[in-house]
C-alpha positions as CSV (number, residue, x, y, z in Angstrom):
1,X,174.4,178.1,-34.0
2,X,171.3,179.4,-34.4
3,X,168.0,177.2,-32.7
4,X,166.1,176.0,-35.9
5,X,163.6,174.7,-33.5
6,X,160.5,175.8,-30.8
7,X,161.8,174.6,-27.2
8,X,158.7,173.8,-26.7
9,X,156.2,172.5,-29.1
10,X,152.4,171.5,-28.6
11,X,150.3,170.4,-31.5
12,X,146.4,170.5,-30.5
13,X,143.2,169.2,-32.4
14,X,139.9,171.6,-31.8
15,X,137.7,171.0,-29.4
16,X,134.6,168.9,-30.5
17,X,132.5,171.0,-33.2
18,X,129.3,170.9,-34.4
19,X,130.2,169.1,-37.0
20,X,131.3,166.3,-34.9
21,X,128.0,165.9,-33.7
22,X,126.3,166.2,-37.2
23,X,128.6,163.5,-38.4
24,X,127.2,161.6,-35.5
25,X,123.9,161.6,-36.1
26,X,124.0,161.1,-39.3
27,X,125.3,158.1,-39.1
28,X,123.4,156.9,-36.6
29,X,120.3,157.5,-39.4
30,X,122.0,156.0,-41.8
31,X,122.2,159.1,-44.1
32,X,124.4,159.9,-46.7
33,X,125.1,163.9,-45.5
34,X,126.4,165.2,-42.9
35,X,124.3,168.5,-42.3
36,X,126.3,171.5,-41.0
37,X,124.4,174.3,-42.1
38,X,127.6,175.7,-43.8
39,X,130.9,176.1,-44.9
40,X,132.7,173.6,-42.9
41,X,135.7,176.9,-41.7
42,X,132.3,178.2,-40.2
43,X,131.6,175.1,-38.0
44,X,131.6,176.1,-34.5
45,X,132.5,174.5,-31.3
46,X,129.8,172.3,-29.5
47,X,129.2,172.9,-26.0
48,X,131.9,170.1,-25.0
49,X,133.9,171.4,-27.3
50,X,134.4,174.4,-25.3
51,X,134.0,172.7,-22.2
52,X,137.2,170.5,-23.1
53,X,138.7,173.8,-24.6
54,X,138.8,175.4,-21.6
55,X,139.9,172.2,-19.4
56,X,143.1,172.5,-21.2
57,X,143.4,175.9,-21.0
58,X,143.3,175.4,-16.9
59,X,146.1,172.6,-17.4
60,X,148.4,175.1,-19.5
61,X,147.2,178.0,-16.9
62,X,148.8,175.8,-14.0
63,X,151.7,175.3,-15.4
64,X,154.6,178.4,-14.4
65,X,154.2,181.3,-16.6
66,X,157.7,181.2,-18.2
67,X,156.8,177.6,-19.4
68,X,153.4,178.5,-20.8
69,X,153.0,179.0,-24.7
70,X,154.4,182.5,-25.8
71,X,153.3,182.1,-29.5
72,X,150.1,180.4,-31.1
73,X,149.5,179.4,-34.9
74,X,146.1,178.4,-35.2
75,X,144.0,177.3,-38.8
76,X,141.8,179.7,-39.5
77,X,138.4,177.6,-39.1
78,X,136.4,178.7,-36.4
79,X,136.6,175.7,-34.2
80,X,140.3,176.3,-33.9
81,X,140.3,180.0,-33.3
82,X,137.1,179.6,-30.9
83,X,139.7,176.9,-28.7
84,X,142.4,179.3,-28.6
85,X,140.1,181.8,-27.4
86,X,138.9,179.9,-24.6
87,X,142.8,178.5,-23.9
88,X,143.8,182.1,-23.2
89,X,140.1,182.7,-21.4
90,X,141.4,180.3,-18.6
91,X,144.8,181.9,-18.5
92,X,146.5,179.1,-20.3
93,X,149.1,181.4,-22.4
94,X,151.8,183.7,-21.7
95,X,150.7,186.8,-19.3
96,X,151.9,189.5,-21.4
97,X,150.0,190.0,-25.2
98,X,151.0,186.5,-26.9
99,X,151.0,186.7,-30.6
100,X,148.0,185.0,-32.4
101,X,148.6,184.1,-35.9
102,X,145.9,182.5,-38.1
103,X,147.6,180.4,-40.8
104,X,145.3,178.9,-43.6
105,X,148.2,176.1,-43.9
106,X,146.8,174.7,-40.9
107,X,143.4,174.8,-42.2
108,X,141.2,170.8,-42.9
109,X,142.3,168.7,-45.1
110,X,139.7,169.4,-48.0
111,X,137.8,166.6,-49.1
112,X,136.7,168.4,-52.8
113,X,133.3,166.9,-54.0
114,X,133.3,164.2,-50.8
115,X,133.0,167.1,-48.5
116,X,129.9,166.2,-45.3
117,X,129.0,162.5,-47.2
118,X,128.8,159.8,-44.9
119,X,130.8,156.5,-46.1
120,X,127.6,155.5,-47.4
121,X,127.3,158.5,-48.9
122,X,130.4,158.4,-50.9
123,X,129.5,154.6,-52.0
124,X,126.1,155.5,-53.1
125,X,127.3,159.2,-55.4
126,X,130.7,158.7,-55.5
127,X,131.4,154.9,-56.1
128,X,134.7,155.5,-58.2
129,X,135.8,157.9,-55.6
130,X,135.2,155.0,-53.1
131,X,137.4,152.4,-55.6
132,X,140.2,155.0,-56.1
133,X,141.0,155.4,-52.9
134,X,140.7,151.7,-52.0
135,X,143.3,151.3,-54.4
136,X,145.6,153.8,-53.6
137,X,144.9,154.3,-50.6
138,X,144.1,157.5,-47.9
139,X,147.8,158.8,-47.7
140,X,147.5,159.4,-52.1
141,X,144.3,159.6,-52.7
142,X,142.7,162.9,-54.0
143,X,139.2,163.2,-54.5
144,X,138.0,165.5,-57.4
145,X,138.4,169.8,-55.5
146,X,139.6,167.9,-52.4
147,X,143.5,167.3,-51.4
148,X,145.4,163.9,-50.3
149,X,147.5,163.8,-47.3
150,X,150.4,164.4,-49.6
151,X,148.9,167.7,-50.3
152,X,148.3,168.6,-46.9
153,X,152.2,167.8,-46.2
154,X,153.1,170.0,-48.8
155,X,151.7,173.2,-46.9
156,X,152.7,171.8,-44.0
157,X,156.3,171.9,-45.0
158,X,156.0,175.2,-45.5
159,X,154.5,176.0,-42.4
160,X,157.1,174.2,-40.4
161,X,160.1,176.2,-42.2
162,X,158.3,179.5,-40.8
163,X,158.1,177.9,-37.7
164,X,162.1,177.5,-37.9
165,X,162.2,180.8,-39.2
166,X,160.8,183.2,-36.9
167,X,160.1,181.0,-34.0
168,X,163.0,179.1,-33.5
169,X,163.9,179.0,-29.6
170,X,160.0,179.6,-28.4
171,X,157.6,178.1,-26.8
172,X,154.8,177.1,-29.8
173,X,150.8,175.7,-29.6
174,X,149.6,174.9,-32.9
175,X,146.2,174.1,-32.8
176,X,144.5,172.6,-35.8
177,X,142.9,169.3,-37.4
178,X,143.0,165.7,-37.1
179,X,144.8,165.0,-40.4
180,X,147.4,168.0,-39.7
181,X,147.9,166.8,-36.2
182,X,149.0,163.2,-37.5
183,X,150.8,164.7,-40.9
184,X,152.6,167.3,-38.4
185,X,153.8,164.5,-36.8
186,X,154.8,162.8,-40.1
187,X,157.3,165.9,-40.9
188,X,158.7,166.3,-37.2
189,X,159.8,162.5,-36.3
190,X,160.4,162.1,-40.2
191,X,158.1,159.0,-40.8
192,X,157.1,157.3,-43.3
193,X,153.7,156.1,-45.1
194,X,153.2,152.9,-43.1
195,X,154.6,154.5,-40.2
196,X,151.7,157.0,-39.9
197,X,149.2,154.9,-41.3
198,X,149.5,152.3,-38.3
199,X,149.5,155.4,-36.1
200,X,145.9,156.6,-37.9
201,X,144.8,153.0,-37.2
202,X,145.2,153.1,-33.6
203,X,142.5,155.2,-33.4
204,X,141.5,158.5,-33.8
205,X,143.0,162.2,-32.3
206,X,141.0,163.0,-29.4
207,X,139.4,166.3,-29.2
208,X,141.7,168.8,-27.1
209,X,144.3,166.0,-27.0
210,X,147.9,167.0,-26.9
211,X,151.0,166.0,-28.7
212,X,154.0,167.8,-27.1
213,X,157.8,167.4,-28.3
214,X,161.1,169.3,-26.2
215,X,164.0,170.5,-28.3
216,X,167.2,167.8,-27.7
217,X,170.1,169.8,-28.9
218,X,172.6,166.5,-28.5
219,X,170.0,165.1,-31.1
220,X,171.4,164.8,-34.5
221,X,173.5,167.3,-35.8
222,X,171.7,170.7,-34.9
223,X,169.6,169.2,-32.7
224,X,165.7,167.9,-33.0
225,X,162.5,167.9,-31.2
226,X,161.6,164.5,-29.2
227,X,157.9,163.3,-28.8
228,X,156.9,163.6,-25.2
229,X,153.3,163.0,-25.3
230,X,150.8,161.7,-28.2
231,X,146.9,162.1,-28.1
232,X,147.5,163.3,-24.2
233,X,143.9,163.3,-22.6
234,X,144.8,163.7,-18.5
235,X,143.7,167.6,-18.8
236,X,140.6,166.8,-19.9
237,X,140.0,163.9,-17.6
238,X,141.3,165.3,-14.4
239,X,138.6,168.4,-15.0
240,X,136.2,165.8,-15.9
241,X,135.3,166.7,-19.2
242,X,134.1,164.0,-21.7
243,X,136.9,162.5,-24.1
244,X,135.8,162.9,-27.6
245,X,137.4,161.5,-30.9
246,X,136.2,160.8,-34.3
247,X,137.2,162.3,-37.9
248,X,135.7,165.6,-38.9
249,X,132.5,166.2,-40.9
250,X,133.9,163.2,-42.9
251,X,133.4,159.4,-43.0
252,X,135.4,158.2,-45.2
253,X,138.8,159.4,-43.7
254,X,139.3,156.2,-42.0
């Protein structure tokens, strides 16, 4: 029987961006946008972003090289690929030329015509938007050019089967967003709405945290991958770098 699954799988949100600090401060004003200066794919890492960035890349860099990750996927937003870089910078994957490979599946969740407003934002321009998604809630709601988690699963479902399909066996980092962190985790330990909801609630993904599952082939029939950590922070706290969590460029995804 063929492996269907990574051996090893970690699933990592971005170091903290520049965004995350223009999200700060504006709400700390009180405004209703979030400035970035640009696209939000564009948004760079903040200086603790990389700091935390490479932290981890010293806790995968101590581990023994056969155990370190042998194949990255990575969104294509800058803030991933710039934490990647700085992963393998500190020696934190495989020795020999690991494979790299941007997928736009990983990308943000797209927020459409909400994109960089504040919650007070969206009440003040977007009231409807605001009643909508009370009402239906975050995991259905779409706002007008923007996805719902549903949609994000839907390209994550692809994602996944190329996972099974050409790196099945392997030792994977993913590293990617908030929403695709927890929606990843939706598809692999087969949850449902409430299920990932309560996990949302609990608090946000940190920054250069880690979610890590091992292959179990005595579970199920071909076998499945088991959660080993969730939101794991020691690498950044044993190199002292600040813990940071909070949603992207966005206030209204809680």
């Amino acid at each position: 029987m063929t492996q269907r699954w990574p051996v090893r799988l970690w699933v990592v949100r971005h170091g903290e961006s520049a965004g995350n600090l223009a999200r700060r401060a504006a709400l700390s004003a009180g405004h209703t946008h979030i400035e970035t200066g640009g696209r939000d794919a564009d948004v760079p890492l903040s200086a603790l972003g990389e700091r935390q960035s490479r932290a981890l890349g010293r806790w995968f860099a101590a581990m023994p090289r056969e155990q370190r990750p042998e194949v990255v996927l990575t969104s294509p937003y800058r803030r991933a690929r710039q934490t990647v870089a700085l992963i393998g910078e500190e020696g934190g994957l495989l020795a020999d030329p690991v494979d790299i490979l941007q997928d736009e599946r990983l990308r943000e969740k797209e927020f459409g015509v909400l994109d960089r407003l504040t919650r007070q934002g969206i009440d003040r321009h977007y009231p409807e938007q605001a009643e909508f998604r009370r009402i239906l809630g975050k995991f259905y709601h779409r706002p007008p050019g923007g996805e719902s988690w549903c949609d994000v699963l839907l390209r994550l479902r692809s994602a996944l089967d190329s996972v099974s399909l050409h790196h099945g066996g392997a030792r994977v980092l993913i590293v990617a967003h908030q929403v695709v962190v927890l929606c990843l985790r939706y598809l692999i330990e087969k949850l449902d709405e409430e299920a990932i909801l309560a996990i949302d609630a609990e608090g946000d993904v940190a920054n250069c945290g880690v979610t890590e599952y091992a292959f179990d082939p005595a579970r199920g029939r071909d076998g499945a991958p088991v959660l080993l950590r969730w939101n794991f922070v020691a690498p950044l706290e044993a190199e002292g770098a600040p813990v940071t969590a909070e949603p992207d460029n966005q206030a209204g995804s809680r």
